[in-house]
C-alpha positions as CSV (number, residue, x, y, z in Angstrom):
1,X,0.0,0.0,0.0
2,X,3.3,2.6,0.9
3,X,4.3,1.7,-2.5
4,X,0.9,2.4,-4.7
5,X,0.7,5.9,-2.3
6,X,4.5,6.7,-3.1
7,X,3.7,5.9,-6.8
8,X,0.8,8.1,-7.0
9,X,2.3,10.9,-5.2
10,X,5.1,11.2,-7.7
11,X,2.9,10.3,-10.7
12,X,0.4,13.3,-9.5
13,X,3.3,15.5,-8.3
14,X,4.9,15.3,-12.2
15,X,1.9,15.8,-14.1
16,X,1.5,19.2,-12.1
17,X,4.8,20.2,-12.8
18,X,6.3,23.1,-14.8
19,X,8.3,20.5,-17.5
20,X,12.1,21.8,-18.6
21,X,11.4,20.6,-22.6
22,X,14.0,20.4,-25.0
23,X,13.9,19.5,-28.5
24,X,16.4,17.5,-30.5
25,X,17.6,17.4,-34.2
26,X,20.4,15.5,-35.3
27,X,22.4,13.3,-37.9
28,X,25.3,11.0,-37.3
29,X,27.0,8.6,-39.8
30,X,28.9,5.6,-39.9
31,X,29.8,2.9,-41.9
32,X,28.3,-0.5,-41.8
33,X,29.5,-3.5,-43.2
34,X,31.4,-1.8,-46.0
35,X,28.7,1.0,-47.0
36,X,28.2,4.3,-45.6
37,X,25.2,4.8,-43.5
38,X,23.4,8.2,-42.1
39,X,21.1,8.3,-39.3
40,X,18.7,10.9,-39.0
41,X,16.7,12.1,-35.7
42,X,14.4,14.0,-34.3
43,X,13.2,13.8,-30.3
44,X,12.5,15.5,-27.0
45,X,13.5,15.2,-23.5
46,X,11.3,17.2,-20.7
47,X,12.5,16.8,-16.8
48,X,11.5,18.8,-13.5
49,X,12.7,18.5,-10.2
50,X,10.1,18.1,-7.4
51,X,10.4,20.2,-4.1
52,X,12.0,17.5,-2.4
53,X,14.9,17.3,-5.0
54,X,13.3,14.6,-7.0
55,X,14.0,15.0,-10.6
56,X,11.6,13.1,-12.9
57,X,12.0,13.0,-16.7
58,X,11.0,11.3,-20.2
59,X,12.0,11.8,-23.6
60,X,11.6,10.4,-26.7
61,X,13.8,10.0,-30.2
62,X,13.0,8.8,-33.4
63,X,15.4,7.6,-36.5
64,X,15.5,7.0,-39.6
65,X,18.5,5.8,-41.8
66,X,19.2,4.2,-44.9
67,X,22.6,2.0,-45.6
68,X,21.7,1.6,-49.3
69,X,18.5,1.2,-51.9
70,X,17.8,-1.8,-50.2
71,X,18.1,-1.7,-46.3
72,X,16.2,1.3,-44.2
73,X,16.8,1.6,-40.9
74,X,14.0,3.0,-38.4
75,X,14.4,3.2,-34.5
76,X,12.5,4.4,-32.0
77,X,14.0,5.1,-28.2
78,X,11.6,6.2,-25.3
79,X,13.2,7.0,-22.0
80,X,12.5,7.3,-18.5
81,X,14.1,9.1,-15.6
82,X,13.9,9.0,-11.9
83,X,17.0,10.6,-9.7
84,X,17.7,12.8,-6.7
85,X,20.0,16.1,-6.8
86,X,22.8,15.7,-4.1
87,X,23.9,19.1,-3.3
């Protein structure tokens, strides 16, 4: 029961909170077996830190890339974050 009440605290606490959003554009490139590959993306991260000193965040980045006429590559990364600021 502590747990579900901790859970819901935090859950209601972060959906109240003023989110720090940031958005993210980028490319990188590499080469894959033998052929040159690029890797587009586009994402966002948003964070705040509770009262306590709880920081609480999520962000998510898709990606495309293509390694030649025949092999696309598309990825999608969703992350969570749960920490504590240690002054």
């Amino acid at each position: 029961m502590k747990k579900s009440l901790l859970a819901i605290s935090l859950i209601s606490s972060f959906a109240f909170a003023e989110l720090d959003t940031k958005v993210v554009v980028g490319a990188s490139s590499a080469k894959v077996d033998g052929e040159n590959y690029t890797q587009y993306n586009v994402g966002y991260t948003s964070q705040t830190k509770l009262e306590n000193q709880i920081i609480l965040g999520f962000g998510n980045t898709v990606s495309y890339g293509s390694v030649d006429a025949g092999r696309e590559l598309i990825g999608l990364d969703m992350d969570l974050k749960a920490g504590y600021e240690v002054y």
